[in-house]
N, C-alpha and C positions, 0 to 999 in steps of 0.2 A: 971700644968704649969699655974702662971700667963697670965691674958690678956697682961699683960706689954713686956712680956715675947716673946709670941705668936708673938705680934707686932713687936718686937726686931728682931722677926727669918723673918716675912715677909718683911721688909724695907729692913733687909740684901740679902734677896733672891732678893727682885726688883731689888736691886741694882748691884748684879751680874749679873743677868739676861738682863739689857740695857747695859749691857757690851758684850753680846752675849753669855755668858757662860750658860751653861745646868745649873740645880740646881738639887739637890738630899739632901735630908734631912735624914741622919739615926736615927735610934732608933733601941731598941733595947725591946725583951718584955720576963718575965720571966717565964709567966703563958702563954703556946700556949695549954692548954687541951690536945687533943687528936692528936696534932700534935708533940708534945715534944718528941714521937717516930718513926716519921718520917723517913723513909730509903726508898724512893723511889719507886719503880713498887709495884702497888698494895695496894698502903697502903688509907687509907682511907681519907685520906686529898684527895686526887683525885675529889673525888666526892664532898667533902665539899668546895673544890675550884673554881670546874665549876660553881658555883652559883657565880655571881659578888656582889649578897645582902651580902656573907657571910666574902666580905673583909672586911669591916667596924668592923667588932666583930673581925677579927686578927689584926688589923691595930689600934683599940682603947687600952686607957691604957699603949702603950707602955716609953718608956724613951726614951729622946732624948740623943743623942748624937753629931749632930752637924751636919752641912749643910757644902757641897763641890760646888763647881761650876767649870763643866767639859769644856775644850775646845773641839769644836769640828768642826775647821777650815773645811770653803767649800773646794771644790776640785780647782784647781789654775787655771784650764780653764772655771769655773762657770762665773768668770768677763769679759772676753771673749766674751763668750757664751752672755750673759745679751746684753754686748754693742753690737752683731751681730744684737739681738732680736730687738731691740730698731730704730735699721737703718733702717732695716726691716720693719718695721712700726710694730710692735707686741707687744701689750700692757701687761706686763709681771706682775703677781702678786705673792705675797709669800701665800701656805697654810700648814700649819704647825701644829704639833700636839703639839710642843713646847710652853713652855710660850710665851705671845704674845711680849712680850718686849725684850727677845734674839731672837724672829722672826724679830722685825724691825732692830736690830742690826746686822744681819746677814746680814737682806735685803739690808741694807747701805750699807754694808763692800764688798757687790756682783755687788753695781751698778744698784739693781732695785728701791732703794730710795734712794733722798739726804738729807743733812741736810735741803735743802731749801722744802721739799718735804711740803704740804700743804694736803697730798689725801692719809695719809699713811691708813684711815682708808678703802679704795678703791684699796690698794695696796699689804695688809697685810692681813690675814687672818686667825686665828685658822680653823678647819676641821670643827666645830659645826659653827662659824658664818659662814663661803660660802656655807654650805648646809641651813641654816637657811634664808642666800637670796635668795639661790635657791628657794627655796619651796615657800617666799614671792614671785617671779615673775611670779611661773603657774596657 
């Protein structure tokens, strides 16, 4: 795949993604070696998959096939919930395993940031940055 290409699939992903949508990118790959026999209990992909090093060798070379962007609306008492927090005096942040840009999208749509919001990077959080401030404050 082109760099041009690559870039086409990321702008399109950002761009789903400050929508609030999940993103998922399929592909698809035709050579899995010793997985191509795969069926389940016992078989030896098991073991070649506990190792997290060894997704990189299933996950390269594959074909794309095309990027989806999932909805995955909060729960309807989440906006609710946020504005109790906030009366409350309870400084409320999003930490999310999600792209960080359907994290602040979601964050908005919930009422823990606004458009006018100025601290979304104090607000908003992937799981790697708020342990990565964690660790910078002890």
């Amino acid at each position: 795949m082109s760099a041009a290409h690559k870039n086409t699939i990321k702008v399109e992903m950002q761009r789903m993604a400050s929508k609030g949508l999940r993103t998922l990118l399929m592909s698809y790959k035709t050579n899995l070696g010793n997985l191509n026999s795969y069926n389940g209990a016992n078989h030896q992909a098991h073991s070649f998959l506990a190792n997290s090093e060894n997704y990189l060798k299933l996950e390269s070379s594959s074909i794309f096939l095309g990027l989806v962007g999932i909805l995955d609306p909060a729960r309807p008492e989440v906006r609710e919930s946020i504005r109790q927090c906030a009366a409350a005096g309870i400084f409320v942040i999003m930490i999310t395993g999600d792209n960080k840009k359907t994290a602040t999208a979601i964050a908005k749509e919930v009422g823990i940031l606004n458009e006018n919001d100025t601290d979304i990077e104090q607000r908003s959080y992937t799981g790697q940055q708020f342990f990565e401030n964690l660790s910078k404050e002890e």
